[in-house]
C-alpha positions as CSV (number, residue, x, y, z in Angstrom):
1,X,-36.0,38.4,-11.7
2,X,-33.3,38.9,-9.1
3,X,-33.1,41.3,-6.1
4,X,-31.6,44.5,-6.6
5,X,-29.3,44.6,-3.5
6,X,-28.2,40.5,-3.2
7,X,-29.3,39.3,-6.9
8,X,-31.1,36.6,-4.9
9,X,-33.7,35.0,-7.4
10,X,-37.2,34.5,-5.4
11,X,-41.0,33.6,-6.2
12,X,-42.9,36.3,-8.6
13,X,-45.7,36.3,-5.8
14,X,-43.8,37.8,-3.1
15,X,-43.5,41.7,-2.4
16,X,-40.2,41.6,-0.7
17,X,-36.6,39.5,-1.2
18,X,-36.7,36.9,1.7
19,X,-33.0,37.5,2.2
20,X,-32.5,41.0,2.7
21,X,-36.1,42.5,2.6
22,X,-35.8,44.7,-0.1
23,X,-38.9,45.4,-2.8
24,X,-36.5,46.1,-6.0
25,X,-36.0,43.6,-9.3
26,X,-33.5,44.3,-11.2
27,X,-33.4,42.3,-15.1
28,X,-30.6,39.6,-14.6
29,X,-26.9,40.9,-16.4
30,X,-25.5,38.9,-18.9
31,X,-22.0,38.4,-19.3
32,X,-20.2,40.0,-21.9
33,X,-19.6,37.6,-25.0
34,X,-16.0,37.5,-26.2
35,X,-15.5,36.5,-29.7
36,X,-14.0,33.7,-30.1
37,X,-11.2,34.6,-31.8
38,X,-10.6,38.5,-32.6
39,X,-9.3,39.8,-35.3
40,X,-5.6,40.3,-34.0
41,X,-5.5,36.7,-32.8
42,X,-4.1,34.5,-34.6
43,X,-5.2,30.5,-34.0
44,X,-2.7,28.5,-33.0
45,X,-1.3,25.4,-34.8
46,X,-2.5,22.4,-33.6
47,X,0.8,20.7,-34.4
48,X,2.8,23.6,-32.0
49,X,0.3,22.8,-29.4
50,X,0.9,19.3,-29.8
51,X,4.5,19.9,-29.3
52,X,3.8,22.5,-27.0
53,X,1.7,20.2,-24.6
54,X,4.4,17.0,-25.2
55,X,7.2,19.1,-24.1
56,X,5.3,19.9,-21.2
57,X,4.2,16.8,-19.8
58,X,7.8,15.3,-20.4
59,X,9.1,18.5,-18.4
60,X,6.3,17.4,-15.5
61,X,6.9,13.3,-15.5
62,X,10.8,14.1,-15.3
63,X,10.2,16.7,-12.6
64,X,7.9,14.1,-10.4
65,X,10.7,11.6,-11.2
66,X,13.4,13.8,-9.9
67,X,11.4,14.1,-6.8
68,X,10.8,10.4,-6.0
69,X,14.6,9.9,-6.0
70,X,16.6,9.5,-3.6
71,X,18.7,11.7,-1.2
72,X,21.4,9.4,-1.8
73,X,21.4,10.4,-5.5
74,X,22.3,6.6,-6.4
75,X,18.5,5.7,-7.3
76,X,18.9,2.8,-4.7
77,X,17.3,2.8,-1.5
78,X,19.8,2.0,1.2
79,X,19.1,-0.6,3.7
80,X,17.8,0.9,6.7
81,X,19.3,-1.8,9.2
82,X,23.0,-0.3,9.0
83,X,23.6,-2.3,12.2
84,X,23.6,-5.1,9.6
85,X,26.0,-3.5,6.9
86,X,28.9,-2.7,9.0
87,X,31.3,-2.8,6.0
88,X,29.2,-0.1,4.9
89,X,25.7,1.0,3.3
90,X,24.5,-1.3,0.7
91,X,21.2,-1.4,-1.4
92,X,18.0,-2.6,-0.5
93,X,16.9,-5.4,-2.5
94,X,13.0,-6.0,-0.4
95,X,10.6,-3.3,0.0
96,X,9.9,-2.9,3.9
97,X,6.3,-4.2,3.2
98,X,7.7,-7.2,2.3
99,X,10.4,-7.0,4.9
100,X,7.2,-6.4,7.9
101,X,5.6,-9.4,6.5
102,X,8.0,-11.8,6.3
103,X,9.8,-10.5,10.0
104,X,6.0,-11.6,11.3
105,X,6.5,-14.9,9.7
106,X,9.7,-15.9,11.2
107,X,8.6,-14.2,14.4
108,X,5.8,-16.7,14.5
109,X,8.3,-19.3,13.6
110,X,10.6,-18.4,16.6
111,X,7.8,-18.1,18.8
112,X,7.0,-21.9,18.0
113,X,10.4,-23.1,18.2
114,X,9.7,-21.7,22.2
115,X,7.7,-24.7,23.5
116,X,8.1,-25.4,27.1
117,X,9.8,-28.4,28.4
118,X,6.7,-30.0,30.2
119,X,4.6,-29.5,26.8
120,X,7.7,-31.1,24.4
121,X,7.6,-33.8,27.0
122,X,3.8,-34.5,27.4
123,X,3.9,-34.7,23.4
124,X,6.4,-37.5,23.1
125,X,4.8,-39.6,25.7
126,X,1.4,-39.4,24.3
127,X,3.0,-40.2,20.9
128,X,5.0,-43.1,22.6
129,X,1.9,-44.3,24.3
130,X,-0.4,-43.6,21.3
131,X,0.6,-47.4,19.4
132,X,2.7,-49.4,22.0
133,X,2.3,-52.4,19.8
134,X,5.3,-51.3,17.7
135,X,8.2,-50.6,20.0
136,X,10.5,-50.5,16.9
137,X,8.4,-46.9,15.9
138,X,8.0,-45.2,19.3
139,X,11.1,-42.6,18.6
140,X,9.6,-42.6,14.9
141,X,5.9,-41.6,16.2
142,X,7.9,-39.0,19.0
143,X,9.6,-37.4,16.7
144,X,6.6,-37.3,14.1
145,X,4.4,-35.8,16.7
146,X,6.6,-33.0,17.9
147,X,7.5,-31.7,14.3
148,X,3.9,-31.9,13.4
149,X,2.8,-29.9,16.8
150,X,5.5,-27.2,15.8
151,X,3.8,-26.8,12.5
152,X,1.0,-26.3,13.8
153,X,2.0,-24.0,15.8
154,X,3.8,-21.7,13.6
155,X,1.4,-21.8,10.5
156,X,3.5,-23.8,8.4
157,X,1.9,-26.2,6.2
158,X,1.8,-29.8,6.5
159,X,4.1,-31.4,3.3
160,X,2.3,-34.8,1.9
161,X,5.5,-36.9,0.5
162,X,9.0,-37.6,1.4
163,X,10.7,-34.3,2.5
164,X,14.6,-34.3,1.0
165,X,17.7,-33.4,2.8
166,X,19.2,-30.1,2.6
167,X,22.7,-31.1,0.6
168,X,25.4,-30.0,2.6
Protein backbone atom coordinates (compact mmCIF):
# COMPACT_ATOMS: atom_id res chain seq x y z
CA UNK A 1 0.00 0.00 0.00
CA UNK A 2 1.08 3.58 -0.74
CA UNK A 3 1.90 6.50 1.64
CA UNK A 4 -0.69 8.72 2.67
CA UNK A 5 1.02 12.07 2.00
CA UNK A 6 3.36 11.17 -1.37
CA UNK A 7 1.47 7.84 -2.56
CA UNK A 8 5.06 6.43 -2.56
CA UNK A 9 4.76 2.49 -2.62
CA UNK A 10 7.47 1.03 -0.06
CA UNK A 11 8.28 -2.44 1.75
CA UNK A 12 5.39 -3.90 4.15
CA UNK A 13 8.27 -4.24 6.86
CA UNK A 14 8.99 -0.77 7.37
CA UNK A 15 7.13 1.58 10.02
CA UNK A 16 7.72 4.79 8.19
CA UNK A 17 7.60 6.07 4.23
CA UNK A 18 11.40 6.47 3.31
CA UNK A 19 10.56 9.57 1.37
CA UNK A 20 8.74 11.81 3.55
CA UNK A 21 8.68 9.94 6.98
CA UNK A 22 5.24 9.59 7.43
CA UNK A 23 3.54 6.22 9.28
CA UNK A 24 -0.03 6.40 7.18
CA UNK A 25 -1.15 3.77 4.16
CA UNK A 26 -3.64 4.72 2.39
CA UNK A 27 -5.53 1.67 -0.07
CA UNK A 28 -4.28 2.63 -3.70
CA UNK A 29 -7.36 4.80 -5.87
CA UNK A 30 -8.47 3.44 -8.83
CA UNK A 31 -9.39 5.45 -11.74
CA UNK A 32 -12.71 5.90 -12.60
CA UNK A 33 -13.87 3.48 -15.49
CA UNK A 34 -15.66 5.24 -18.36
CA UNK A 35 -17.91 3.10 -20.44
CA UNK A 36 -16.95 2.73 -23.40
CA UNK A 37 -19.48 4.05 -25.26
CA UNK A 38 -22.54 5.83 -23.30
CA UNK A 39 -25.74 5.73 -24.01
CA UNK A 40 -25.91 9.30 -25.87
CA UNK A 41 -22.92 8.40 -27.94
CA UNK A 42 -23.40 7.43 -30.94
CA UNK A 43 -20.29 5.12 -32.74
CA UNK A 44 -18.97 6.58 -35.40
CA UNK A 45 -18.93 5.18 -39.04
CA UNK A 46 -15.99 3.64 -39.89
CA UNK A 47 -16.42 4.69 -43.54
CA UNK A 48 -16.72 8.68 -42.22
CA UNK A 49 -13.61 8.08 -40.30
CA UNK A 50 -12.01 6.74 -43.19
CA UNK A 51 -12.89 9.75 -45.05
CA UNK A 52 -12.48 11.75 -42.23
CA UNK A 53 -8.73 10.60 -41.61
CA UNK A 54 -8.01 10.77 -45.80
CA UNK A 55 -9.15 14.25 -45.96
CA UNK A 56 -6.90 14.92 -43.22
CA UNK A 57 -3.73 13.56 -44.26
CA UNK A 58 -4.17 15.03 -47.84
CA UNK A 59 -4.82 18.50 -45.91
CA UNK A 60 -1.25 17.71 -43.99
CA UNK A 61 0.97 16.25 -47.15
CA UNK A 62 -0.31 19.48 -49.18
CA UNK A 63 0.42 21.77 -46.26
CA UNK A 64 4.15 20.18 -45.75
CA UNK A 65 4.33 20.56 -49.63
CA UNK A 66 3.37 24.16 -49.56
CA UNK A 67 6.10 24.70 -47.03
CA UNK A 68 9.01 23.06 -49.02
CA UNK A 69 8.40 25.47 -51.88
CA UNK A 70 9.96 28.04 -52.86
CA UNK A 71 9.96 31.81 -51.99
CA UNK A 72 10.18 32.35 -55.55
CA UNK A 73 6.68 30.69 -56.02
CA UNK A 74 8.02 29.05 -59.39
CA UNK A 75 8.88 25.51 -57.73
CA UNK A 76 12.36 25.99 -59.21
CA UNK A 77 15.27 26.75 -57.18
CA UNK A 78 17.19 29.56 -58.61
CA UNK A 79 20.84 29.36 -59.19
CA UNK A 80 22.62 30.77 -56.43
CA UNK A 81 25.76 32.05 -58.54
CA UNK A 82 23.76 35.17 -60.07
CA UNK A 83 27.25 36.54 -60.89
CA UNK A 84 26.92 33.81 -63.62
CA UNK A 85 23.33 34.61 -64.87
CA UNK A 86 23.65 38.18 -65.73
CA UNK A 87 20.80 38.12 -68.30
CA UNK A 88 18.96 37.18 -65.34
CA UNK A 89 17.92 34.39 -62.68
CA UNK A 90 17.61 31.08 -64.22
CA UNK A 91 16.83 27.50 -62.63
CA UNK A 92 19.03 25.32 -61.08
CA UNK A 93 19.40 22.12 -62.74
CA UNK A 94 22.31 20.43 -59.91
CA UNK A 95 21.73 20.20 -56.33
CA UNK A 96 24.69 22.09 -54.45
CA UNK A 97 25.81 18.61 -53.07
CA UNK A 98 26.49 17.74 -56.31
CA UNK A 99 27.70 21.14 -57.27
CA UNK A 100 30.47 20.88 -53.87
CA UNK A 101 31.49 17.67 -55.19
CA UNK A 102 32.19 18.10 -58.48
CA UNK A 103 33.86 22.04 -57.77
CA UNK A 104 36.47 19.69 -55.57
CA UNK A 105 36.97 17.60 -58.61
CA UNK A 106 38.00 20.21 -60.95
CA UNK A 107 39.71 22.06 -58.17
CA UNK A 108 41.90 19.03 -57.90
CA UNK A 109 42.11 19.07 -61.61
CA UNK A 110 43.34 22.77 -61.74
CA UNK A 111 45.58 22.25 -58.92
CA UNK A 112 47.39 19.56 -61.26
CA UNK A 113 47.34 21.47 -64.31
CA UNK A 114 49.81 23.82 -61.68
CA UNK A 115 53.07 21.92 -61.97
CA UNK A 116 56.18 23.86 -61.71
CA UNK A 117 58.49 24.39 -64.51
CA UNK A 118 61.57 22.61 -62.93
CA UNK A 119 59.23 19.46 -62.11
CA UNK A 120 57.57 19.48 -66.02
CA UNK A 121 61.11 19.69 -67.12
CA UNK A 122 62.73 16.97 -64.82
CA UNK A 123 59.79 14.67 -66.23
CA UNK A 124 60.56 15.03 -69.89
CA UNK A 125 64.17 14.38 -69.39
CA UNK A 126 63.94 11.34 -67.41
CA UNK A 127 61.36 10.19 -69.97
CA UNK A 128 63.85 11.22 -72.84
CA UNK A 129 66.61 9.55 -71.08
CA UNK A 130 64.48 6.57 -69.93
CA UNK A 131 64.98 4.47 -73.74
CA UNK A 132 67.64 6.50 -75.66
CA UNK A 133 67.77 3.60 -78.10
CA UNK A 134 64.77 4.95 -80.03
CA UNK A 135 65.38 8.60 -80.89
CA UNK A 136 62.37 8.51 -83.18
CA UNK A 137 60.07 8.03 -79.67
CA UNK A 138 61.73 10.49 -77.29
CA UNK A 139 58.96 13.37 -77.80
CA UNK A 140 56.47 10.28 -77.85
CA UNK A 141 57.72 8.89 -74.30
CA UNK A 142 57.94 13.05 -73.06
CA UNK A 143 54.79 13.63 -73.77
CA UNK A 144 53.44 10.08 -72.48
CA UNK A 145 55.17 10.79 -69.23
CA UNK A 146 53.89 14.18 -68.53
CA UNK A 147 50.08 13.41 -69.28
CA UNK A 148 50.49 10.32 -67.24
CA UNK A 149 52.24 12.32 -64.12
CA UNK A 150 49.09 14.88 -64.44
CA UNK A 151 46.75 12.03 -63.98
CA UNK A 152 48.22 10.99 -61.39
CA UNK A 153 48.17 13.85 -59.89
CA UNK A 154 44.67 14.89 -60.20
CA UNK A 155 42.94 11.48 -59.57
CA UNK A 156 41.99 10.83 -62.88
CA UNK A 157 42.07 7.39 -64.06
CA UNK A 158 44.47 5.89 -66.42
CA UNK A 159 42.33 4.95 -69.97
CA UNK A 160 43.65 1.37 -71.50
CA UNK A 161 43.02 1.84 -75.40
CA UNK A 162 43.28 4.45 -77.96
CA UNK A 163 41.77 7.75 -76.62
CA UNK A 164 39.62 9.58 -79.71
CA UNK A 165 39.65 13.18 -80.66
CA UNK A 166 37.22 15.53 -79.48
CA UNK A 167 35.35 16.38 -83.17
CA UNK A 168 35.61 19.91 -83.66
Amino acid sequence: MPCASCKTYYAADLKACPVCKAAERVSPAAAPVRASILSNEVCPDPIALEEERERFLREFKSQVFASQVPANGTGNMRCIHDENHLSGPEPAAVCQGCYDHLQERVDVLEAALHMDLKEAAQIVYDAVWADPTDSTKTYENAAHALLTELRKRSGVAQVFGLLQPLSD
